[in-house]
One Martini backbone bead per residue (centre of mass of N, CA, C, O) as a GRO file, in nm:
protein
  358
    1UNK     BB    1  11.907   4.140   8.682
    2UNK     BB    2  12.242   4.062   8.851
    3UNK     BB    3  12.362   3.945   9.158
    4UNK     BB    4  12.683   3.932   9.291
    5UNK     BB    5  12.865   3.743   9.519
    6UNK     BB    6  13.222   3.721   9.617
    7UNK     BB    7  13.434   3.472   9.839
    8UNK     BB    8  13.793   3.475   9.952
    9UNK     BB    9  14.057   3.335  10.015
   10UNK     BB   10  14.390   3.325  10.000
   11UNK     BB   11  14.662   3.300   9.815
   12UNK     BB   12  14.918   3.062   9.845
   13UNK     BB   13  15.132   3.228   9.741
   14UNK     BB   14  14.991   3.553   9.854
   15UNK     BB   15  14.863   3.662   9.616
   16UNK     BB   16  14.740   3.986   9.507
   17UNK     BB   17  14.589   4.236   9.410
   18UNK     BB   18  14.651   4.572   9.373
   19UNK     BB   19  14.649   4.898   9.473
   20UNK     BB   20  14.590   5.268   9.448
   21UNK     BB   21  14.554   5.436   9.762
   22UNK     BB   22  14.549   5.133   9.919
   23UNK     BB   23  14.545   4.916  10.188
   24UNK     BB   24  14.552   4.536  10.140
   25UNK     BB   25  14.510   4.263  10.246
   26UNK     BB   26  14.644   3.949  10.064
   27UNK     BB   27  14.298   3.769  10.107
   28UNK     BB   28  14.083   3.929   9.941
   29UNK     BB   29  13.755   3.926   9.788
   30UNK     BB   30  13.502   4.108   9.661
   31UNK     BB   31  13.196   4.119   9.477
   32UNK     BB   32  13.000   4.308   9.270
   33UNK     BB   33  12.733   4.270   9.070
   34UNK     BB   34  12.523   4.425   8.794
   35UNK     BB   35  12.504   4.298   8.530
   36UNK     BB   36  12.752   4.440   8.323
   37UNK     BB   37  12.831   4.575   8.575
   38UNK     BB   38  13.180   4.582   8.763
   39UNK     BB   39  13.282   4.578   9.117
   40UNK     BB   40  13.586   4.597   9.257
   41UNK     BB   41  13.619   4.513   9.648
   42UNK     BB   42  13.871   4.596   9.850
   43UNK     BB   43  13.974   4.532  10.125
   44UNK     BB   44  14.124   4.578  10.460
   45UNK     BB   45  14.090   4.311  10.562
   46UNK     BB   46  14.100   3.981  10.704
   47UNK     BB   47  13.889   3.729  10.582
   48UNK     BB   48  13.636   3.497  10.555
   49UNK     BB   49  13.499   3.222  10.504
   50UNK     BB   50  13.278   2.982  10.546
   51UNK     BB   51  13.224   2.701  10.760
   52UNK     BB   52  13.063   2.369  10.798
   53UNK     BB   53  12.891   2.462  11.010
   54UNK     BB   54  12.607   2.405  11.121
   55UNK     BB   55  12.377   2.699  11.077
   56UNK     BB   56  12.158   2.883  11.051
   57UNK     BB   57  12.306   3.145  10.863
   58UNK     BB   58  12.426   2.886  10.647
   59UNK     BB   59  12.141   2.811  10.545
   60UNK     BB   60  12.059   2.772  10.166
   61UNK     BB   61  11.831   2.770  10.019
   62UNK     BB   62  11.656   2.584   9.837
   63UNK     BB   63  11.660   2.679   9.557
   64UNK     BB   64  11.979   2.772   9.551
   65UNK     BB   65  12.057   2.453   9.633
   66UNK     BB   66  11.898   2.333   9.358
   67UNK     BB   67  12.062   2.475   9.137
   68UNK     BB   68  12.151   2.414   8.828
   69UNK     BB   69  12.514   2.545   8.793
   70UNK     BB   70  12.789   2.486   8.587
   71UNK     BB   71  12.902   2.761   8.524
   72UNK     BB   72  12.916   2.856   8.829
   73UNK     BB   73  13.095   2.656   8.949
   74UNK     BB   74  13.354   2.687   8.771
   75UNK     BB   75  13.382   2.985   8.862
   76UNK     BB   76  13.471   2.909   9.135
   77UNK     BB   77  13.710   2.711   9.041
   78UNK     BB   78  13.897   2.889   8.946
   79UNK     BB   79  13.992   3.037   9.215
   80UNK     BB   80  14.111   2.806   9.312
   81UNK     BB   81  14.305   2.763   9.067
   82UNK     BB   82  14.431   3.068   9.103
   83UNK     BB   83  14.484   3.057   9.479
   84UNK     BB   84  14.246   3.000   9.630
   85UNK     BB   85  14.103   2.872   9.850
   86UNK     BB   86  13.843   2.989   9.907
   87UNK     BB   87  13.496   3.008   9.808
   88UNK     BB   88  13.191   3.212   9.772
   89UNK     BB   89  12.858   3.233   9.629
   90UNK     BB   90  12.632   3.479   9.479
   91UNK     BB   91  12.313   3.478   9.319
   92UNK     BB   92  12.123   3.700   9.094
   93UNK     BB   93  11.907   3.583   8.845
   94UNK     BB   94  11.645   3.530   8.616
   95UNK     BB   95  11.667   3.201   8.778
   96UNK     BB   96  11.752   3.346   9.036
   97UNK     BB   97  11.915   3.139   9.289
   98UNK     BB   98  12.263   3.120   9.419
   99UNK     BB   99  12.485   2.893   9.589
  100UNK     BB  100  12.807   2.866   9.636
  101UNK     BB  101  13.155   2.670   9.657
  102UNK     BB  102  13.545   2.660   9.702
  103UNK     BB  103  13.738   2.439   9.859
  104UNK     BB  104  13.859   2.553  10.157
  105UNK     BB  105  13.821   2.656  10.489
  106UNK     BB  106  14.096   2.533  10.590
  107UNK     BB  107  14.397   2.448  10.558
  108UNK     BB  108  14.384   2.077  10.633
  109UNK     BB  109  14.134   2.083  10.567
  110UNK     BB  110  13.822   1.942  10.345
  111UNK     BB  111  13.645   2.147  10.369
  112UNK     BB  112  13.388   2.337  10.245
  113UNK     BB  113  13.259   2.643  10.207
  114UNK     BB  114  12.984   2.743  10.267
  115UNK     BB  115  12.715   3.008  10.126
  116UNK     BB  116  12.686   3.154  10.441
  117UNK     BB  117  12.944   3.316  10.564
  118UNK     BB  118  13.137   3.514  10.797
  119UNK     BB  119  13.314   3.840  10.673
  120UNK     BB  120  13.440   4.038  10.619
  121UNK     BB  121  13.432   4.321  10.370
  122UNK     BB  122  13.545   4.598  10.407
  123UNK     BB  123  13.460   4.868  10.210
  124UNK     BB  124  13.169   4.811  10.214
  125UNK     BB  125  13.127   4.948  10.476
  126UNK     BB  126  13.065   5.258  10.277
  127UNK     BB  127  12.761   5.159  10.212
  128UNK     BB  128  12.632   5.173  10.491
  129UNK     BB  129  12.696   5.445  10.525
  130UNK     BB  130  12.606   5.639  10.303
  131UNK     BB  131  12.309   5.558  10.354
  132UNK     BB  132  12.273   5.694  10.618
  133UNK     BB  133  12.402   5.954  10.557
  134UNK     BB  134  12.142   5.987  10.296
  135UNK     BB  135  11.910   5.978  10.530
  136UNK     BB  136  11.985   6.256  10.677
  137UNK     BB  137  11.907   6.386  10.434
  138UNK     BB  138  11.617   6.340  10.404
  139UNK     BB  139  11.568   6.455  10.670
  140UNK     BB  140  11.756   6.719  10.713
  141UNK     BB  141  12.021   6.642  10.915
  142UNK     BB  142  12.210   6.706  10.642
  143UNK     BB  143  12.395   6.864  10.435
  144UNK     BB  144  12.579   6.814  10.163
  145UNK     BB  145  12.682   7.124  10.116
  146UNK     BB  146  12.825   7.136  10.417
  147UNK     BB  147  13.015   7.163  10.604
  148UNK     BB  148  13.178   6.946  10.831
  149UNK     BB  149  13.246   7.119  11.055
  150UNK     BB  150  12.962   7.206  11.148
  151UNK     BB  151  12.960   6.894  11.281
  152UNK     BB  152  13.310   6.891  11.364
  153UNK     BB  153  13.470   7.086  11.510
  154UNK     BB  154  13.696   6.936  11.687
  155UNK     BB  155  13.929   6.917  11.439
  156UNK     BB  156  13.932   7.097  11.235
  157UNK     BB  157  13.828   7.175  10.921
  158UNK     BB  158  13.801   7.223  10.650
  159UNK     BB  159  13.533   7.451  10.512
  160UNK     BB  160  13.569   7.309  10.214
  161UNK     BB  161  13.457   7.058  10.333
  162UNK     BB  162  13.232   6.849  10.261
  163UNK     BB  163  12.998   6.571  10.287
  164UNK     BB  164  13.059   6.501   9.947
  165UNK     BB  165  13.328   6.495   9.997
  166UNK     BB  166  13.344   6.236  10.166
  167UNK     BB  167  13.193   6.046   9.973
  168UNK     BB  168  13.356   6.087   9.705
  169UNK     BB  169  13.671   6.150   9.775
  170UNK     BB  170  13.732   6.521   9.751
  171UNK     BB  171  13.899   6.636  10.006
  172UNK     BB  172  14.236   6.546  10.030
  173UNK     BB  173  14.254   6.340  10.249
  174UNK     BB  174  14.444   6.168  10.444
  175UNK     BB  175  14.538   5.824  10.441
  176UNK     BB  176  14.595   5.620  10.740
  177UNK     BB  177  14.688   5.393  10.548
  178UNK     BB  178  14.810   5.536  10.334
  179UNK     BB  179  14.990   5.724  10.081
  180UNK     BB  180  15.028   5.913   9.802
  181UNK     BB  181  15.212   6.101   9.686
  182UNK     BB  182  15.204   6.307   9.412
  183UNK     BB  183  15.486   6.158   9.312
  184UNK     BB  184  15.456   5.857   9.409
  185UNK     BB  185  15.521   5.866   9.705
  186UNK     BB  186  15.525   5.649   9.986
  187UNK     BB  187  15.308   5.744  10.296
  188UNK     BB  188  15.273   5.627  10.588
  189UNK     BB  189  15.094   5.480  10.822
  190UNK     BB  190  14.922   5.288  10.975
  191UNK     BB  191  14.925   4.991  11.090
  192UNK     BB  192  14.831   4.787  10.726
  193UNK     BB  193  15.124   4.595  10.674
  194UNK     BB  194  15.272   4.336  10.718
  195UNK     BB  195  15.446   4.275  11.000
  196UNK     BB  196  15.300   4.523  11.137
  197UNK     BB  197  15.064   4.442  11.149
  198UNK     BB  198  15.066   4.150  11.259
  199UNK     BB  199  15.146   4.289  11.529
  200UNK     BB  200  14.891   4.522  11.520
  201UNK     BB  201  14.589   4.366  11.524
  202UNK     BB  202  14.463   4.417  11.830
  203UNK     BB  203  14.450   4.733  11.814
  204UNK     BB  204  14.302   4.988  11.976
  205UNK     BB  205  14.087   5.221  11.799
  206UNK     BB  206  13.986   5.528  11.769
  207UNK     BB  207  13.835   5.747  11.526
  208UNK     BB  208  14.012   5.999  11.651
  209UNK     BB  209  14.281   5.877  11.604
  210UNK     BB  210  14.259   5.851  11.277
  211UNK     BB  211  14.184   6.146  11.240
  212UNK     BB  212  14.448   6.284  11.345
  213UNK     BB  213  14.632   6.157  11.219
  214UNK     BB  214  14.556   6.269  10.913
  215UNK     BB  215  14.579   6.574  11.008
  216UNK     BB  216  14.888   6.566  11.047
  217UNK     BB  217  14.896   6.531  10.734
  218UNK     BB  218  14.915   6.648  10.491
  219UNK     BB  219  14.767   6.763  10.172
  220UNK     BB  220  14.677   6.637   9.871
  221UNK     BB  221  14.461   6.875   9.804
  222UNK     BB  222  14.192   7.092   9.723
  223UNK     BB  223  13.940   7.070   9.762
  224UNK     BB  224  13.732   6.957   9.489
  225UNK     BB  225  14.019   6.920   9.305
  226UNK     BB  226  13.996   6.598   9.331
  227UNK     BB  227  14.079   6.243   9.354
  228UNK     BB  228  14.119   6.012   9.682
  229UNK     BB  229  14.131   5.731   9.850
  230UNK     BB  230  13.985   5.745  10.175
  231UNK     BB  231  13.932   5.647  10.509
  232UNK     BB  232  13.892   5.927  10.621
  233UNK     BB  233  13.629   5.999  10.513
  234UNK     BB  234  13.437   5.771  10.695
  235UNK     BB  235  13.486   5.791  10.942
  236UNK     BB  236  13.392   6.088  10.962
  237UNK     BB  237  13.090   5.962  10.861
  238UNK     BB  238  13.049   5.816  11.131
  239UNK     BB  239  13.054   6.050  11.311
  240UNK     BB  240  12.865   6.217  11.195
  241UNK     BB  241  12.640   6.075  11.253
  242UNK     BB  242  12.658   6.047  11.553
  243UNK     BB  243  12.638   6.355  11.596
  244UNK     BB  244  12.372   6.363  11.480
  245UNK     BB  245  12.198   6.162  11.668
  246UNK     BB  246  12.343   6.040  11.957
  247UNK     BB  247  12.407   5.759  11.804
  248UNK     BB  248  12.548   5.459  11.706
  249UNK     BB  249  12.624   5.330  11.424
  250UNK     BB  250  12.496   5.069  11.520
  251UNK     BB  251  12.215   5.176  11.618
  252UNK     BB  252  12.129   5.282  11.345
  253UNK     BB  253  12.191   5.047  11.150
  254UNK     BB  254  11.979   4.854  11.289
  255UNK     BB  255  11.743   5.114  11.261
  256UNK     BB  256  11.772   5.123  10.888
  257UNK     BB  257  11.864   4.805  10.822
  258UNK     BB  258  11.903   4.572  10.970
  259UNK     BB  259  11.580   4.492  11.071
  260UNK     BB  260  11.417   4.561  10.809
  261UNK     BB  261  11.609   4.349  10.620
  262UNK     BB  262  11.684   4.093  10.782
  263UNK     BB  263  11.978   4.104  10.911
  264UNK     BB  264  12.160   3.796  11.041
  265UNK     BB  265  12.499   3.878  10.982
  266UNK     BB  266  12.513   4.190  11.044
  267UNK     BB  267  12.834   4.369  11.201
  268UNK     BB  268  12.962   4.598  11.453
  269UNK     BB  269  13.237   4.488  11.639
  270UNK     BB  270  13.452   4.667  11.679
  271UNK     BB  271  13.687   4.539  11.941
  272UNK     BB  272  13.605   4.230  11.816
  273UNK     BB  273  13.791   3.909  11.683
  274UNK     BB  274  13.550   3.772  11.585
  275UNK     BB  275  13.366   3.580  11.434
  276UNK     BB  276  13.128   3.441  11.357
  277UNK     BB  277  12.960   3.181  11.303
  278UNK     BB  278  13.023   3.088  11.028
  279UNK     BB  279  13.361   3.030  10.949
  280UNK     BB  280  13.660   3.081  10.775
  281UNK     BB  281  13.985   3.112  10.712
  282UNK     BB  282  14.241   3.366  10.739
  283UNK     BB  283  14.549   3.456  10.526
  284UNK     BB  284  14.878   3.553  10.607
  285UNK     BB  285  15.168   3.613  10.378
  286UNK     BB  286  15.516   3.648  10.518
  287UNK     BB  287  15.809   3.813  10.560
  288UNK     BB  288  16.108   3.663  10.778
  289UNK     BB  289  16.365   3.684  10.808
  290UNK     BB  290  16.400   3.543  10.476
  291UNK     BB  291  16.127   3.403  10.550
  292UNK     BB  292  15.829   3.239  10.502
  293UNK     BB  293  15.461   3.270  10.616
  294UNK     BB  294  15.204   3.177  10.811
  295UNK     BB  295  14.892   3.346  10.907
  296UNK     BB  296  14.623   3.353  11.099
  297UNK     BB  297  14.378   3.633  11.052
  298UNK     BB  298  14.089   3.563  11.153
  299UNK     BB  299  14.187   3.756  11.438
  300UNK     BB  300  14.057   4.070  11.448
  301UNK     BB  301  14.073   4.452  11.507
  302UNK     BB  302  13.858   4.653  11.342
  303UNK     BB  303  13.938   4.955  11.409
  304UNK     BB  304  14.139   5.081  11.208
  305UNK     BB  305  13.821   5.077  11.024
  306UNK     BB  306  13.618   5.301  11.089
  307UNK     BB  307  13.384   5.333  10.860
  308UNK     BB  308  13.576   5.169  10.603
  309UNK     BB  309  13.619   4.817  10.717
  310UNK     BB  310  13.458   4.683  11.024
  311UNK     BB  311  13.283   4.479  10.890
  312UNK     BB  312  13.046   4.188  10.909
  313UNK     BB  313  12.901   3.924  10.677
  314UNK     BB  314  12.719   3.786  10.428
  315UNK     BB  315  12.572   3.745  10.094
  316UNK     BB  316  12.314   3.746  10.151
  317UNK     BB  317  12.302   4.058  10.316
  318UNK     BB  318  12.421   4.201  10.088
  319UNK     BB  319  12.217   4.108   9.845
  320UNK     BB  320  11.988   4.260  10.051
  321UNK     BB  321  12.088   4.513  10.034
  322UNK     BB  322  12.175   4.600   9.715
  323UNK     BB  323  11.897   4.590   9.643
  324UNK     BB  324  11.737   4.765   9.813
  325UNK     BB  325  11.901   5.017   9.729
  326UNK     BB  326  11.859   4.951   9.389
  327UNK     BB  327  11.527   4.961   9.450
  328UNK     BB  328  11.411   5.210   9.637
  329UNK     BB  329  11.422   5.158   9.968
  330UNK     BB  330  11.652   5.368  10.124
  331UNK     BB  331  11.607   5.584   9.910
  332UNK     BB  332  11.538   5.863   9.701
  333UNK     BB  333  11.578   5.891   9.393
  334UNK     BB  334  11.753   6.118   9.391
  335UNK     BB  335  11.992   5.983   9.560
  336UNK     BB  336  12.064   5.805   9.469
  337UNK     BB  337  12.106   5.908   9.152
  338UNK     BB  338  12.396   6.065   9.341
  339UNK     BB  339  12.541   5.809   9.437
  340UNK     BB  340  12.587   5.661   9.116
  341UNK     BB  341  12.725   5.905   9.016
  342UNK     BB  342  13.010   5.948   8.842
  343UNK     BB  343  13.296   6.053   8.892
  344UNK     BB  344  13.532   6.227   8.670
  345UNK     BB  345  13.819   6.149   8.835
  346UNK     BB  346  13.772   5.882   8.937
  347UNK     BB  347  13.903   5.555   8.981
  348UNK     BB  348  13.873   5.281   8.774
  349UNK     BB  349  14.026   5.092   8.949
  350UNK     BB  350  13.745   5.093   9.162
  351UNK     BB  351  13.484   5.171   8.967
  352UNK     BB  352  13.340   5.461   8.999
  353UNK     BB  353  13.269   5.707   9.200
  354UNK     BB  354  13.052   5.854   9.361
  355UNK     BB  355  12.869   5.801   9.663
  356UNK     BB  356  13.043   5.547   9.676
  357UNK     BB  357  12.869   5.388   9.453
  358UNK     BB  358  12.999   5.224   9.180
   0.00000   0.00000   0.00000
């Protein structure tokens, strides 16, 4: 079983994959893979590589800087090659652990990204939601198949909404960050994209604001009869669980993931617009009356994205995260084997998604 995690900078000309159904800054790429099946998550943050000063959090085991793997060096330094400033990468494979870098921290520096900074995760984080809420349902505190509304009457939500379908995103709720209606004309959300997010980029938003936002557009579908991805599913599901425990998503968080796996880069961040040290920049080129620019937006204020792409980690926590995930340490067989089931109408360019892992 192999797990890679790999973290991007901007490509310098500007340019990145899209996709439909979300909007995400064109700035970095997050990538899982695990043996030959891989997903590619693209986050809606705008995130960065870690710099090269020393620091406990970057220091990469003695086993993984020493182990010598010259066709993934290469294959890391291909995204630098093919526009990307800088690249930090982790393996795990049938080998051990590797972890290298290629590229640039910064913009005019010549130091090369750590192979343990600190960047947004961006969608990722919709993998730590998911697990928190499948841990409530296995202590019996959430049932799968309830409607939503049962749980957060305050919203009105249609009652044939259940809690599978905000994780598996078959709600048919519109996207607060913009959406294609049926006929695939684009529906604009809140700022989330070109130089209206880049102005509005320190706004800080309520969990509540992005959901009543999103309640006020028509809905895509009716509920459980297709799939489509929306950032509006996972909000809800952090408001969830807040109101199943009574506690903060982040102390929720600390106290069933993050504390008992010692992850010690992993941040619900709130809204502080810094990432923690060490980090790398991260750049956005937008066009302005007709001229090209590139904006630093390595500090910005992740509220936007509450429980949908929010989060803060390193490579190294996100390993020990999914492989915990994927070991059947954080749920019982049966949840998880539910959460990995991939919905049969969910959208491949996604990566077949189940209850949100996809």
């Amino acid at each position: 079983m192999e797990q890679g995690n790999v973290m991007g900078t901007m490509r310098r000309d500007g340019g990145a994959p899209r996709r439909r159904h979300t909007v995400f800054r064109p700035v970095a790429v997050t990538a899982l893979a695990a043996g030959l099946a891989a997903g590619l998550l693209a986050g809606t943050m705008a995130p960065a590589v870690a710099t090269a000063r020393a620091d406990s959090s970057a220091v990469v085991s003695k086993d993984a800087a020493g182990q010598d793997r010259p066709e993934l060096q290469k294959a890391v330094q291909a995204f630098v090659d093919a526009g990307f400033l800088g690249v930090q990468v982790r393996v795990n494979d049938e080998r051990g652990e590797w972890a290298g870098s290629a590229g640039r921290r910064k913009l005019g520096a010549s130091a090369k990204p750590p192979a343990n900074g600190h960047f947004w995760v961006g969608s990722v984080t919709k993998a730590f939601v998911a697990t928190v809420v499948l841990q409530l349902v296995a202590e019996g505190e959430i049932r799968l198949d309830a409607p939503a509304a049962g749980y957060l009457p305050e919203f009105g939500l249609d009652r044939r909404i259940t809690v599978r379908m905000l994780l598996q995103h078959t709600s048919g709720l519109f996207n607060y960050t913009g959406d294609l209606d049926p006929d695939g004309t684009w529906v604009p959300g809140l700022p989330s994209t070109g130089k209206e997010w880049l102005d509005n980029r320190f706004h800080s938003y309520r969990p509540q604001e992005l959901v009543r936002f999103a309640l006020s557009k028509p809905v895509k579908f009716a509920p459980g009869k297709d799939w489509s991805y929306s950032n509006t599913n996972y909000t809800l599901a952090r408001l969830l669980i807040e109101k199943v425990t009574g506690h903060s998503f982040d102390a929720e968080l600390k106290r069933r993931i993050v504390r008992p796996l010692g992850l010690k880069g992993t941040v619900v961040p709130g809204n502080r617009a810094q990432l923690p040290n060490p980090y790398a920049h991260g750049y956005f080129r937008y066009q302005d009356a007709g001229e090209w620019k590139v904006a630093d937006v390595s500090r910005q204020n992740p509220s936007l994205l509450a429980g949908a792409g929010d989060m803060i980690s390193t490579t190294k926590d996100l390993q020990t995260f999914f492989a915990a995930l994927n070991g059947g340490k954080l749920l019982p067989a049966k949840l998880l084997a539910e959460m990995r089931e991939p919905h049969t109408t969910s959208d491949p360019l996604y990566g077949r998604y189940g209850l949100e892992c996809s």
